[in-house]
Backbone of each chain as ProteinMPNN parsed JSONL, in Angstrom:
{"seq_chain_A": "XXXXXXXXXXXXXXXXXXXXXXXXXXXXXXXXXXXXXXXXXXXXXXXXXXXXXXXXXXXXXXXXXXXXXXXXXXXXXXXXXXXXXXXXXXXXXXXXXXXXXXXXXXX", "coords_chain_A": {"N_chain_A": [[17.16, 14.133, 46.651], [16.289, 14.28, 50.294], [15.999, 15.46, 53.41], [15.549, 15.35, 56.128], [15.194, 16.371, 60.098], [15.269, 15.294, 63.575], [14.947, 15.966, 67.321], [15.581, 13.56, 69.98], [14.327, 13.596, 73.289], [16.12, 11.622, 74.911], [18.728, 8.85, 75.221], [21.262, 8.394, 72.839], [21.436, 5.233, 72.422], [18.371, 4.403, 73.292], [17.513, 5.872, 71.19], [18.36, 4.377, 68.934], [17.077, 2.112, 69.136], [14.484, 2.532, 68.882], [14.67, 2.915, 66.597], [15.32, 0.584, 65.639], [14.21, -1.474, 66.565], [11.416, -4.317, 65.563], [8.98, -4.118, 66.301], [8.706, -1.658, 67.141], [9.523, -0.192, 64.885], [7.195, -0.029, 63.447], [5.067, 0.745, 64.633], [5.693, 3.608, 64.333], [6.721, 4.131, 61.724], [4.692, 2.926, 60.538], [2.807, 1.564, 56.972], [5.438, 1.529, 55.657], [7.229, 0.063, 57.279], [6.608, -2.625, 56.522], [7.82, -2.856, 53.931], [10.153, -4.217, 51.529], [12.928, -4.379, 52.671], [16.854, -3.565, 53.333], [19.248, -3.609, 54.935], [22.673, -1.486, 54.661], [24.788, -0.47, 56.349], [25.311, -0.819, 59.782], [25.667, 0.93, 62.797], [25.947, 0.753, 65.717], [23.264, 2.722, 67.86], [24.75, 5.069, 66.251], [24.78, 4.952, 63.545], [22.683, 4.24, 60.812], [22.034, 2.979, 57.93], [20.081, 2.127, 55.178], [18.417, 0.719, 52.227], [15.1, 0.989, 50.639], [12.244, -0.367, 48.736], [9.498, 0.06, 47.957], [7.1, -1.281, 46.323], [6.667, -1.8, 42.818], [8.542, 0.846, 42.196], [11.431, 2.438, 41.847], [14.398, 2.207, 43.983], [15.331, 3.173, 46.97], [17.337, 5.323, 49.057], [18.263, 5.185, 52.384], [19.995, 7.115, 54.941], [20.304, 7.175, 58.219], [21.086, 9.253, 60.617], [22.708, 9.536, 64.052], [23.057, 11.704, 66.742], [24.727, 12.935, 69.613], [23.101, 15.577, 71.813], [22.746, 18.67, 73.469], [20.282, 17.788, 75.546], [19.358, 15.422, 74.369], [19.472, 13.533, 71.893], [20.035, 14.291, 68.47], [18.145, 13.036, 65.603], [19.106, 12.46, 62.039], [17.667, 12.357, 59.162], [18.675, 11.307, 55.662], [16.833, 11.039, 52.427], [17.557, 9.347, 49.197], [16.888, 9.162, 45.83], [18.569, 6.748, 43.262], [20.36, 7.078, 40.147], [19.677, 8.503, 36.925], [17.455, 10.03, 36.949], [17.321, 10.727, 38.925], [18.977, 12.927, 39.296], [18.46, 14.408, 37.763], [15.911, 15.555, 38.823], [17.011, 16.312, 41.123], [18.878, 19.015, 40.538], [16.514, 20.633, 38.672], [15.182, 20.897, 41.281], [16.938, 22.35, 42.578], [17.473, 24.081, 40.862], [14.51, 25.489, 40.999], [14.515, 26.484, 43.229], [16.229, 28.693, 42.746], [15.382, 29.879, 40.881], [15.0, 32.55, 41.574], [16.772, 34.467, 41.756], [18.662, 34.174, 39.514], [22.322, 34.796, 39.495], [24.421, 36.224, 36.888], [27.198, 35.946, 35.902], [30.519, 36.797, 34.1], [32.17, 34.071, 32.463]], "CA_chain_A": [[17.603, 13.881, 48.019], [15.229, 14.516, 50.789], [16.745, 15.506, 54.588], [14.97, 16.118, 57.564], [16.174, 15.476, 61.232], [14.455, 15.93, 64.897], [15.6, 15.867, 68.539], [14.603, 12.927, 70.813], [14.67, 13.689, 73.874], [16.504, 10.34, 74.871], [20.541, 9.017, 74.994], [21.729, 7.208, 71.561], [20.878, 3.875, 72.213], [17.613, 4.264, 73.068], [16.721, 6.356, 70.171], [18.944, 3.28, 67.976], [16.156, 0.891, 69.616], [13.115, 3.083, 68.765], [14.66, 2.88, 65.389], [15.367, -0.314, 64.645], [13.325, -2.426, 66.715], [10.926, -4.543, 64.591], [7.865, -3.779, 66.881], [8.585, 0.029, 67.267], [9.63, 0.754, 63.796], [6.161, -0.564, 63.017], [4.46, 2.245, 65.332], [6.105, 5.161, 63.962], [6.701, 3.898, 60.203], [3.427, 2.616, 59.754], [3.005, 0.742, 56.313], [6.27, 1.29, 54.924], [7.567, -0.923, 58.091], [6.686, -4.035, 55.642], [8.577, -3.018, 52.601], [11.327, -4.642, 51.409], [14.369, -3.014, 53.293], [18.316, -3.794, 52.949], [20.484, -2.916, 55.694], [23.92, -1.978, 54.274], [25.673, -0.022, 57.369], [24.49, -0.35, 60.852], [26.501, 0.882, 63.418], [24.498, 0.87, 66.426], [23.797, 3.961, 68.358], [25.451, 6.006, 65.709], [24.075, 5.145, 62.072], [21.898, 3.555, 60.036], [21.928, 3.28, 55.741], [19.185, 0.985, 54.266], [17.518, 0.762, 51.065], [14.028, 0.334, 50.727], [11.656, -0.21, 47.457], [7.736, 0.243, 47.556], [6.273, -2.021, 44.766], [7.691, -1.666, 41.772], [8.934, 2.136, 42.324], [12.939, 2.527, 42.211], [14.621, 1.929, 45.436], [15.845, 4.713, 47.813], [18.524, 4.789, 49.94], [17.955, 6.208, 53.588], [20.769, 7.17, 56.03], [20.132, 7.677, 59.794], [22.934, 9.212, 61.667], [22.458, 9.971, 65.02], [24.104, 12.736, 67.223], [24.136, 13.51, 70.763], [22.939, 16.71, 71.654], [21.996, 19.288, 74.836], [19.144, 17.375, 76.311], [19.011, 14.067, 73.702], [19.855, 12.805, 70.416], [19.424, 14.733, 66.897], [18.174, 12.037, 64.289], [18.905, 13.423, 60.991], [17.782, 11.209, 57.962], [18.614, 11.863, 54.403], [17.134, 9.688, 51.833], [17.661, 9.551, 47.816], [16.736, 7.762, 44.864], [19.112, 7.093, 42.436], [20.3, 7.357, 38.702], [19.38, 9.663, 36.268], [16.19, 9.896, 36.847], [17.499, 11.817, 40.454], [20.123, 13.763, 39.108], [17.856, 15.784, 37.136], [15.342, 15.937, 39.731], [17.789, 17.343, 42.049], [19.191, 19.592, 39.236], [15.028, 20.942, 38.718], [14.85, 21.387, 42.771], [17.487, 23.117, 42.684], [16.619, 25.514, 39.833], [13.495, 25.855, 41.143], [14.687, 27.376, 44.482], [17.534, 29.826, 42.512], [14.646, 30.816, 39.911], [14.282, 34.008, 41.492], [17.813, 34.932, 41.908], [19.693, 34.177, 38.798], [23.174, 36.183, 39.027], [25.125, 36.187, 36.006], [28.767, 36.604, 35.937], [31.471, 36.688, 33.09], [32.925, 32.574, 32.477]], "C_chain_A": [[16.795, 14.763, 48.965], [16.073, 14.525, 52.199], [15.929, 16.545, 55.425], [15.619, 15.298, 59.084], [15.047, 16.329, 62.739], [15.139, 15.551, 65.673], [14.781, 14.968, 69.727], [15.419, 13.49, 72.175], [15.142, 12.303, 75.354], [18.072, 10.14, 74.662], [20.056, 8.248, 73.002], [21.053, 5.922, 71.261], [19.826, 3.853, 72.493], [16.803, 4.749, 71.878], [17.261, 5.298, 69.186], [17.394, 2.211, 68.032], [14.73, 1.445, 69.442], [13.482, 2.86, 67.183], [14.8, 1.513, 64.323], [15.057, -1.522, 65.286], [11.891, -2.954, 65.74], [9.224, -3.724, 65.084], [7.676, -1.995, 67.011], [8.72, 0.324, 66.338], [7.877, 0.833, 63.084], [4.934, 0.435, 63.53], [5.022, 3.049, 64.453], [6.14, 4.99, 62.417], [5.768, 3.514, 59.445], [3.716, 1.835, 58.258], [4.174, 0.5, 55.765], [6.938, 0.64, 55.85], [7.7, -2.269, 57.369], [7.241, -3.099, 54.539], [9.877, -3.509, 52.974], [12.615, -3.893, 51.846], [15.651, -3.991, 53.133], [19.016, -3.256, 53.791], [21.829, -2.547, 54.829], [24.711, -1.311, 55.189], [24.744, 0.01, 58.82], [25.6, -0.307, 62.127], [25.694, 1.608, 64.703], [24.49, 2.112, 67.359], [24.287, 5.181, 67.9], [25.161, 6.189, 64.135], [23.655, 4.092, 61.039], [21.576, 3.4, 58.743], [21.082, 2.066, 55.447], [19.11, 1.765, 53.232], [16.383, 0.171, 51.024], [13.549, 0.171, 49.385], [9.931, -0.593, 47.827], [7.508, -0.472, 46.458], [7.602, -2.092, 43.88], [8.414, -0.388, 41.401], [10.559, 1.489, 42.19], [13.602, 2.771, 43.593], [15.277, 3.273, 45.497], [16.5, 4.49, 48.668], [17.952, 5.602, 51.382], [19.507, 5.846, 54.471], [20.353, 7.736, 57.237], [21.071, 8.2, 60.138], [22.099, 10.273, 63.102], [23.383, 10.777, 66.206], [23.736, 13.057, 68.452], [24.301, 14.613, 70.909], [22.647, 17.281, 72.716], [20.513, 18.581, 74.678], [18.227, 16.305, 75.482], [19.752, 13.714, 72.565], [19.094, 13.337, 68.721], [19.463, 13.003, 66.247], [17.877, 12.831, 63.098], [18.737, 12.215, 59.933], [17.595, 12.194, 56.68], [17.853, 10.285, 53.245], [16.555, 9.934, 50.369], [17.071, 8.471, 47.041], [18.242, 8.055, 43.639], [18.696, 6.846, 40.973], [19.496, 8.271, 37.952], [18.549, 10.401, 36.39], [16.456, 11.662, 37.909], [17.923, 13.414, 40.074], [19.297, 15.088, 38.671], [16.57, 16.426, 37.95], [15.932, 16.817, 40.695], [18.272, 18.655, 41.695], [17.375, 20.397, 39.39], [14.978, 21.423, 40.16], [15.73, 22.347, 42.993], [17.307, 24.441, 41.501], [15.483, 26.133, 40.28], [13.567, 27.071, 42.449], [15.507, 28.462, 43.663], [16.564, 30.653, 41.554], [14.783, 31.997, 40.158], [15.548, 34.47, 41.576], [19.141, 34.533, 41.081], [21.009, 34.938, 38.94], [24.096, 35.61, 37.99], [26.525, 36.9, 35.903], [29.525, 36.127, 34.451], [32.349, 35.386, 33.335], [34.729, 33.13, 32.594]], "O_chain_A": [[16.562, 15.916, 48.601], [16.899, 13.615, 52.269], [15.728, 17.759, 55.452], [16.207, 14.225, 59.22], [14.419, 17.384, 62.822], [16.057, 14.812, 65.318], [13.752, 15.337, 70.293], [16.619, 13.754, 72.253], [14.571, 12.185, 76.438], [18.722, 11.001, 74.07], [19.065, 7.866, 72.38], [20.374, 5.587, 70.291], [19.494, 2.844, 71.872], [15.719, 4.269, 71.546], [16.428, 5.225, 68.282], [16.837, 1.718, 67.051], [13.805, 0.764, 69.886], [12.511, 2.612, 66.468], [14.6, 1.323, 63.123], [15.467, -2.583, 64.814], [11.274, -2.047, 65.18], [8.539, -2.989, 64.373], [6.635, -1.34, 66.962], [8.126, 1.391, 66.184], [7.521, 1.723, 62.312], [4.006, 0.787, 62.801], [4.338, 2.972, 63.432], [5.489, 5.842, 61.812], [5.703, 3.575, 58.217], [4.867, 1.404, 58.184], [4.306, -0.628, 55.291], [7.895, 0.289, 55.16], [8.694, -2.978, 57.526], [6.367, -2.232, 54.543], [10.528, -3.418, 54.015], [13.123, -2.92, 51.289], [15.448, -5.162, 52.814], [19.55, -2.215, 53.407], [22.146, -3.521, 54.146], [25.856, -1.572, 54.82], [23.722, 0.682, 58.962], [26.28, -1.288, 62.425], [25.044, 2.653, 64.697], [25.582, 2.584, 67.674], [24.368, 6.189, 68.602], [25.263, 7.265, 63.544], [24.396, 3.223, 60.58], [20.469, 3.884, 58.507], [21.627, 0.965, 55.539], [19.465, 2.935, 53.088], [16.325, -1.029, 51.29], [14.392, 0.557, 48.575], [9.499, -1.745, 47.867], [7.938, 0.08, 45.446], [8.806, -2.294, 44.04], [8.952, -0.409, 40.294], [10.834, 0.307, 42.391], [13.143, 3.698, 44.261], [15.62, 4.102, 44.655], [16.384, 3.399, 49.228], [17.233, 6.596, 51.279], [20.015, 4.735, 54.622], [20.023, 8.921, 57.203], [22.13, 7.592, 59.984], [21.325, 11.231, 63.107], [24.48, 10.285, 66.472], [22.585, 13.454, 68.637], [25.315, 15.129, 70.438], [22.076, 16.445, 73.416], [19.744, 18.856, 73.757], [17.012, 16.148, 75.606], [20.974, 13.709, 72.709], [18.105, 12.941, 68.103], [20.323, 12.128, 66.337], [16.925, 13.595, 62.937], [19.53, 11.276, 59.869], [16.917, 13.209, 56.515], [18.164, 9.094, 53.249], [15.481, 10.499, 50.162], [16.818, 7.311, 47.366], [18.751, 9.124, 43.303], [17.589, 6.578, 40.507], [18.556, 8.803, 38.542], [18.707, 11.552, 35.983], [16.115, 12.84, 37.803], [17.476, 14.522, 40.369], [19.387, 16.265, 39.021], [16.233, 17.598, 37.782], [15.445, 17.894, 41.039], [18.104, 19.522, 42.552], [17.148, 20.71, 40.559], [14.659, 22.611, 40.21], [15.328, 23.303, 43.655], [16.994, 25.615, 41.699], [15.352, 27.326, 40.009], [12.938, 28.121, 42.582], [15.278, 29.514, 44.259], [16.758, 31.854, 41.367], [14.743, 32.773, 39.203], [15.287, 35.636, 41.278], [20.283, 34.506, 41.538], [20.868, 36.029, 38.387], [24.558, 34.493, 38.218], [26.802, 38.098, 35.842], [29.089, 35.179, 33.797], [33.188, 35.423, 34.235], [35.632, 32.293, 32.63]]}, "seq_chain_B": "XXXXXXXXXXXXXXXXXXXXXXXXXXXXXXXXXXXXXXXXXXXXXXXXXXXXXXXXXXXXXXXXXXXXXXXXXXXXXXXXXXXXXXXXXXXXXXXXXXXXXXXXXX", "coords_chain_B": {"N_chain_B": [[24.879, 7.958, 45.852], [26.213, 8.064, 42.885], [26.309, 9.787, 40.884], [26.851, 12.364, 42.08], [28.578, 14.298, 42.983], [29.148, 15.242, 40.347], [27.079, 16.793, 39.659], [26.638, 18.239, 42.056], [28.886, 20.164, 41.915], [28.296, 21.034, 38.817], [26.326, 22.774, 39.383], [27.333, 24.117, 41.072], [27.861, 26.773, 40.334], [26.501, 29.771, 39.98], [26.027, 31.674, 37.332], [25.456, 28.763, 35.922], [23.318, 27.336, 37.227], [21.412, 29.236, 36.411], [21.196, 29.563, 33.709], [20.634, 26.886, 33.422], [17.955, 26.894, 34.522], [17.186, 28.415, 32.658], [16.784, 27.393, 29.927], [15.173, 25.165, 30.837], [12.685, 26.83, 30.983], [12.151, 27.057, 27.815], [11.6, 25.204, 25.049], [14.058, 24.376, 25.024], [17.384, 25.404, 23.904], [20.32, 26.546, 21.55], [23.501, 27.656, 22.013], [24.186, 29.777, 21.095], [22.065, 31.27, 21.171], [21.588, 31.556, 24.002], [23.163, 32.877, 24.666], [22.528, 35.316, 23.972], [21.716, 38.766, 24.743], [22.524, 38.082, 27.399], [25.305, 39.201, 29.864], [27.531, 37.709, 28.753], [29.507, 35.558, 27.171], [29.423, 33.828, 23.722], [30.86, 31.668, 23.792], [31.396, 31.234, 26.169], [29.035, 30.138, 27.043], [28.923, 28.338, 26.11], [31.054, 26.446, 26.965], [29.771, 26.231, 29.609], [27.543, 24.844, 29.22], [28.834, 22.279, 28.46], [29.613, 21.557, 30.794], [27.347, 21.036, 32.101], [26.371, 18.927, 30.567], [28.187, 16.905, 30.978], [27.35, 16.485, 33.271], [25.057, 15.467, 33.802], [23.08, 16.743, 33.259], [21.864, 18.237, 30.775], [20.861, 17.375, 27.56], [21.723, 17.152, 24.597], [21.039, 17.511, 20.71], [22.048, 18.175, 17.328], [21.751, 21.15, 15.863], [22.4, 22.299, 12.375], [25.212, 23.998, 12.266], [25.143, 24.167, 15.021], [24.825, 23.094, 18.611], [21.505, 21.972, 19.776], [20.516, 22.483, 23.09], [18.664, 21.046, 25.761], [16.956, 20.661, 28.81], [17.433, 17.503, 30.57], [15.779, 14.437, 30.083], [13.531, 14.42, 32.18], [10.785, 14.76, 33.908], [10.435, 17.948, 35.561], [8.761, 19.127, 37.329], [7.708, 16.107, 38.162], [10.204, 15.321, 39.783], [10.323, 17.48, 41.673], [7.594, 17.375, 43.016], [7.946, 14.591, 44.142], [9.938, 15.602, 46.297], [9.022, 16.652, 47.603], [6.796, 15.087, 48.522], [8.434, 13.314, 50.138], [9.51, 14.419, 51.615], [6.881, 15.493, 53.299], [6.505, 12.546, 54.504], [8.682, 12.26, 55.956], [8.458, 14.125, 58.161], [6.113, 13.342, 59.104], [6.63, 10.497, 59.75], [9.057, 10.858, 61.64], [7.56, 12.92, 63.596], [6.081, 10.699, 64.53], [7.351, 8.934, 65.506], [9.194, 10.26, 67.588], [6.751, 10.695, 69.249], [6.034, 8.007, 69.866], [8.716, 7.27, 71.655], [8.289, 9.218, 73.722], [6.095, 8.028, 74.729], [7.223, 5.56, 75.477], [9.048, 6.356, 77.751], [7.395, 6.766, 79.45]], "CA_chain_B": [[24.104, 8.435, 44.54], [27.642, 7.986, 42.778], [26.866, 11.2, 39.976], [26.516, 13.381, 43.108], [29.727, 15.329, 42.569], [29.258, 16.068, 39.172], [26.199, 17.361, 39.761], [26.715, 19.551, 42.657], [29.97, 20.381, 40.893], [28.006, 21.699, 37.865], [25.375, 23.34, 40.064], [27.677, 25.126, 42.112], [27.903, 28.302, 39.418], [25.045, 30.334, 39.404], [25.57, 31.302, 35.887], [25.358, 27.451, 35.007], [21.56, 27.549, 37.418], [20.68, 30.372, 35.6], [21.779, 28.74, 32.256], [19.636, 25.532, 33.471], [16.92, 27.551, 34.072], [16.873, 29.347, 30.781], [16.405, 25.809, 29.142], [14.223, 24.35, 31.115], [11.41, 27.589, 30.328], [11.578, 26.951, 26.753], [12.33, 24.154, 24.163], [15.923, 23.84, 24.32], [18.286, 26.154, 22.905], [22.006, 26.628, 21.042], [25.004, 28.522, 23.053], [24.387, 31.539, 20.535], [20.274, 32.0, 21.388], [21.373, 31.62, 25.364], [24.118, 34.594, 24.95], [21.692, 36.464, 23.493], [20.259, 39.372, 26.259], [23.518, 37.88, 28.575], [26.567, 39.382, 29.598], [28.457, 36.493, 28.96], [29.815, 35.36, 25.224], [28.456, 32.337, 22.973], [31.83, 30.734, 24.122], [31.801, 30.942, 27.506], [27.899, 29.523, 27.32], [28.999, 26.905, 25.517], [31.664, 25.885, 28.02], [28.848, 25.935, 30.497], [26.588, 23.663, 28.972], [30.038, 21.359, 28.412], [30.2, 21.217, 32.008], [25.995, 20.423, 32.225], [26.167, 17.724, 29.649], [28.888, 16.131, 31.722], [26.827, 16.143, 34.545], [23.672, 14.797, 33.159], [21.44, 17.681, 33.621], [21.565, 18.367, 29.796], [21.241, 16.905, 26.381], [22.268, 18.12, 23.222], [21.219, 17.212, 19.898], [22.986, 18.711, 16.393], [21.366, 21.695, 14.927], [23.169, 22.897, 11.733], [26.423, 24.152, 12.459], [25.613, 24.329, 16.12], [24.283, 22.005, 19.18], [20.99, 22.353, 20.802], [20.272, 21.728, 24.56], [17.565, 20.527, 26.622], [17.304, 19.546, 29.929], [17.212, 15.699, 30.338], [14.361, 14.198, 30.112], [13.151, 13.892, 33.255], [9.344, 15.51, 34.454], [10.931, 18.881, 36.244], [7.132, 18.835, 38.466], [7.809, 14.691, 39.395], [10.859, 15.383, 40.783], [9.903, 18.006, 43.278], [6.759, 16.383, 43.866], [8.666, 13.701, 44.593], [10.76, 15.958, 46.877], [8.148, 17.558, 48.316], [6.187, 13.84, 49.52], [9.017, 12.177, 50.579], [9.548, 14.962, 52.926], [6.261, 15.359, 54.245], [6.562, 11.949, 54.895], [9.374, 11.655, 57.052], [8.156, 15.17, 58.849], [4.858, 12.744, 59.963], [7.368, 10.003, 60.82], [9.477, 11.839, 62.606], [6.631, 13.341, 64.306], [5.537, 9.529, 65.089], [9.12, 8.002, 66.447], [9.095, 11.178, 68.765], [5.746, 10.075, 69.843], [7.138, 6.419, 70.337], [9.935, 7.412, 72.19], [7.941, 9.311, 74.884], [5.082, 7.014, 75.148], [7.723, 4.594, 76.377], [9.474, 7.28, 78.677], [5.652, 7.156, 80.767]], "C_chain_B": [[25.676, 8.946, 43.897], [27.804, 9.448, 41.518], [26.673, 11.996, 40.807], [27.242, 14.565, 42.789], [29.623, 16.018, 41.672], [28.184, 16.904, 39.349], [26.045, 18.853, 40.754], [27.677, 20.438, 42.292], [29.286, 21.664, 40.01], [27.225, 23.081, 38.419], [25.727, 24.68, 40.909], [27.745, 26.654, 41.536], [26.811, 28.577, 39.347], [24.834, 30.596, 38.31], [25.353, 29.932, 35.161], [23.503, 27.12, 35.266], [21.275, 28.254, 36.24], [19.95, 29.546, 33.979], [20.195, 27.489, 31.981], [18.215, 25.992, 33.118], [15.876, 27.945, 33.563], [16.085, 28.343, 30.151], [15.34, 25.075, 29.392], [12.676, 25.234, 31.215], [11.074, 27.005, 28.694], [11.433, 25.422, 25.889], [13.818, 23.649, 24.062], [16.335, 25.428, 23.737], [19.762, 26.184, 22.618], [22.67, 27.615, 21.767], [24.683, 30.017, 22.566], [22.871, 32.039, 20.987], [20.568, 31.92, 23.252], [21.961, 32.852, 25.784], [23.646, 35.603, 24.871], [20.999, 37.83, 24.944], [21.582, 39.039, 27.33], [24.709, 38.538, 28.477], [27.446, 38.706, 29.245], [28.716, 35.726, 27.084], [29.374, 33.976, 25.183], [29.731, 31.343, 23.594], [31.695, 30.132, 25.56], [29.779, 30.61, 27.966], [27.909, 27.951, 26.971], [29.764, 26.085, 26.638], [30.488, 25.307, 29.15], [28.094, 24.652, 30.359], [27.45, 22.448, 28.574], [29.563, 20.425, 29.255], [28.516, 20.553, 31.878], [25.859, 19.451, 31.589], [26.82, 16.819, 30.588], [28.171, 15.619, 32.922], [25.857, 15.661, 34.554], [22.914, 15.764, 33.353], [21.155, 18.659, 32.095], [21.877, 17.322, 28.634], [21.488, 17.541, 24.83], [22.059, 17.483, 22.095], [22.084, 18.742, 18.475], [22.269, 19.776, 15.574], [21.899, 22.199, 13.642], [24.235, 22.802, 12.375], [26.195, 24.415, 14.492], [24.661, 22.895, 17.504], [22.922, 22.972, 19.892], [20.409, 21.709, 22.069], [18.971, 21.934, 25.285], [17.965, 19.958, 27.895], [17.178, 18.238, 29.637], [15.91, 15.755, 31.174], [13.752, 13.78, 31.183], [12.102, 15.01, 33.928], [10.117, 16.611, 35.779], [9.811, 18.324, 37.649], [7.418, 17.649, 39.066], [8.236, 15.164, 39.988], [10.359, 16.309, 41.908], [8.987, 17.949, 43.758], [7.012, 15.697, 44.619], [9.554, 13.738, 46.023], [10.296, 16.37, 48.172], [7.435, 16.297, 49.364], [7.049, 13.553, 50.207], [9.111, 13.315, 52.223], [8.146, 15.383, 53.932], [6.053, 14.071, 55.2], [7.299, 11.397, 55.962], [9.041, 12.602, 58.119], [6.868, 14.868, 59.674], [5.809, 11.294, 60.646], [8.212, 10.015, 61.562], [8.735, 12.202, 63.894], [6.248, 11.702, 65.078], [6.787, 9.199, 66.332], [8.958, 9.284, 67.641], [8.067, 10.272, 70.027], [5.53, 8.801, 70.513], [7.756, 6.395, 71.631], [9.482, 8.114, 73.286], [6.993, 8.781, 75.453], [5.948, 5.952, 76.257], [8.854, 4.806, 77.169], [8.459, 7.082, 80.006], [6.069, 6.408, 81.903]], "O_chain_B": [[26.241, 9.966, 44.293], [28.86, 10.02, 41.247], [26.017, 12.865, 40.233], [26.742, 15.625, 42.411], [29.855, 17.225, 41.734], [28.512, 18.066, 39.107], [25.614, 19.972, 40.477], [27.339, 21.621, 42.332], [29.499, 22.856, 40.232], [27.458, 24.21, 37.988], [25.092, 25.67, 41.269], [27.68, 27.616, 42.301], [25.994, 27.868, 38.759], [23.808, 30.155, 37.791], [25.101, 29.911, 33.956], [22.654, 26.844, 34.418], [20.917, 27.735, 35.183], [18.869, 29.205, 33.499], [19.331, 27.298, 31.125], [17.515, 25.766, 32.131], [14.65, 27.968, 33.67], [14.887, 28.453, 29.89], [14.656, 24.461, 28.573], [11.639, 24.616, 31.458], [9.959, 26.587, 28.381], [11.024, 24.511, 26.608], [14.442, 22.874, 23.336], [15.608, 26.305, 23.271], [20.479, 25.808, 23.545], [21.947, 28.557, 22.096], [24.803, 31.066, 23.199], [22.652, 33.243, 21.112], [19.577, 32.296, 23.877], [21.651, 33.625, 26.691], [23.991, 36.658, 25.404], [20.096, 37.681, 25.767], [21.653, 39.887, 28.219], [25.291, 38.62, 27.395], [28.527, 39.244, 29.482], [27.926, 35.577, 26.151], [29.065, 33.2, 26.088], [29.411, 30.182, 23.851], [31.832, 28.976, 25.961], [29.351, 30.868, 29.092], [27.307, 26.931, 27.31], [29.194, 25.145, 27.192], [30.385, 24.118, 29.454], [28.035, 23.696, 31.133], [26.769, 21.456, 28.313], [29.221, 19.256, 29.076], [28.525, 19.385, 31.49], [24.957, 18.771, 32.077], [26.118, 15.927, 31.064], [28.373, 14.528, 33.456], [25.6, 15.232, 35.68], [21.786, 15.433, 33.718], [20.406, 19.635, 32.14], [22.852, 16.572, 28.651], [21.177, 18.652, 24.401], [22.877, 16.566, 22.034], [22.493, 19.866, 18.763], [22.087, 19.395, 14.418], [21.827, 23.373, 14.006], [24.473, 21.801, 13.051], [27.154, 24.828, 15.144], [24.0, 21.948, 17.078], [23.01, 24.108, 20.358], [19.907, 20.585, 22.081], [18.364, 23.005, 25.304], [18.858, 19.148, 28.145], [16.834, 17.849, 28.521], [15.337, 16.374, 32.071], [13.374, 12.609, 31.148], [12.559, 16.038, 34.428], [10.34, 16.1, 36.876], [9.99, 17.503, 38.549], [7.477, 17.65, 40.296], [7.621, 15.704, 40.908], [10.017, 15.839, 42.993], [8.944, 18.327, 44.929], [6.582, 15.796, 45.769], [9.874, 12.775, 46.72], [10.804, 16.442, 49.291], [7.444, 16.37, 50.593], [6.608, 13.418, 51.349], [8.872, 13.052, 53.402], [8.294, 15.569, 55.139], [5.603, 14.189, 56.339], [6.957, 10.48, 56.709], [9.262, 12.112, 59.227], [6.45, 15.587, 60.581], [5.727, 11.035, 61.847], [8.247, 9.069, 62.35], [9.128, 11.898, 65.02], [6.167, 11.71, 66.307], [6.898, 9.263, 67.556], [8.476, 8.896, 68.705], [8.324, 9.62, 71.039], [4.919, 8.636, 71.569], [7.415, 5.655, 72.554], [10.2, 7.819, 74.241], [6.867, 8.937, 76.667], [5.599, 5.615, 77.388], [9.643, 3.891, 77.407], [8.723, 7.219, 81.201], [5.357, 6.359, 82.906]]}, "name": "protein", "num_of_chains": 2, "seq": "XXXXXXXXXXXXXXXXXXXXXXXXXXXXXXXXXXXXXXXXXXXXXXXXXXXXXXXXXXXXXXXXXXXXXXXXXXXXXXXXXXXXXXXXXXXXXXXXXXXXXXXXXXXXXXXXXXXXXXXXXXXXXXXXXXXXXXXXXXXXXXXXXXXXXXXXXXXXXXXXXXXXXXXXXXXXXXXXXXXXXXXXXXXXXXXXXXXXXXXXXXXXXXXXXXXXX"}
């Protein structure tokens, strides 16, 4: 799971319409604009959940959620892949960051 | 991502990281070669790696009289490759949609 987020400086609905117009997503998203995408929540102004899939890769889920904020609109997107594959990836990312700070306590 | 829970669940103990870790430096090992060097007893390692099996972030085959564990099989390096692109990727489209969004402010 992958989560980054920026601040337009813009209300809601226009940052909804930078996001999910076909012609603007196509500016800013560049090729992955044509992949196969899947809406499954869109609630306009406020949040966005597709799934996309690149080729033959395993699909990924992306959530938008959008937040108004002093002087625009945070867009924060998270977006995963699933099944096992993840779990232990996430599991590994996370080890990888704690490597240096094992603490060991009594179960 | 419906094993989420278990996962952050398992994750949330640092002795269980640690634990992970351990495992994922060497080959695998049994509850009694992880206690070894730890404050922590062969029991209460074993419990641990219970809870990690449950969660998918270990496997366990049968050595003798005891089990030994491995992470699951899954390329440690992909994943945070994996972790690592996806986020430069949205950190350039991000950067774009901004760029979007005041172009058609002008």
């Amino acid at each position: 799971m992958v989560a980054r987020d920026i601040v337009l400086p813009v209300d809601p609905d226009t940052a909804w319409e930078a996001l999910t117009d076909d012609d603007l997503r196509r500016e800013w998203l560049g090729e992955a604009a044509e992949r196969e995408t899947v809406v499954e929540e869109s609630e306009p102004g406020e949040r966005l959940v597709f799934w996309w899939w690149e080729g033959e890769e395993p699909g990924s889920r992306v959530e938008v959620v959008l937040t108004p904020v002093v002087g625009g609109t945070r867009v924060s997107v998270t977006e995963s892949v699933t099944g096992p594959w993840a779990c232990s990836g996430f599991a590994g990312a996370l080890g990888a960051r704690f490597a240096n700070a094992p603490e060991l306590v009594a179960a | 991502m419906s094993d989420a829970p278990d996962v952050f669940g398992a994750l949330a103990d640092p002795t269980r990281r640690a634990l992970l870790e351990r495992l994922s430096a060497g080959d695998g090992a049994t509850a009694t070669e992880l206690a070894t060097g730890l404050p922590i007893t062969r029991q209460a390692v074993a419990k641990h790696l219970s809870v990690l099996a449950g969660a998918g972030l270990v496997d366990a085959r049968r050595q003798g009289r005891e089990m030994r564990y491995r992470p699951t099989p899954a390329p440690l390096g992909d994943a945070v490759a994996w972790m690592t692109g996806i986020g430069a990727e949205w950190d350039e489209r991000l950067a774009a949609l901004a760029r979007t969004v005041q172009r058609r402010r002008a």
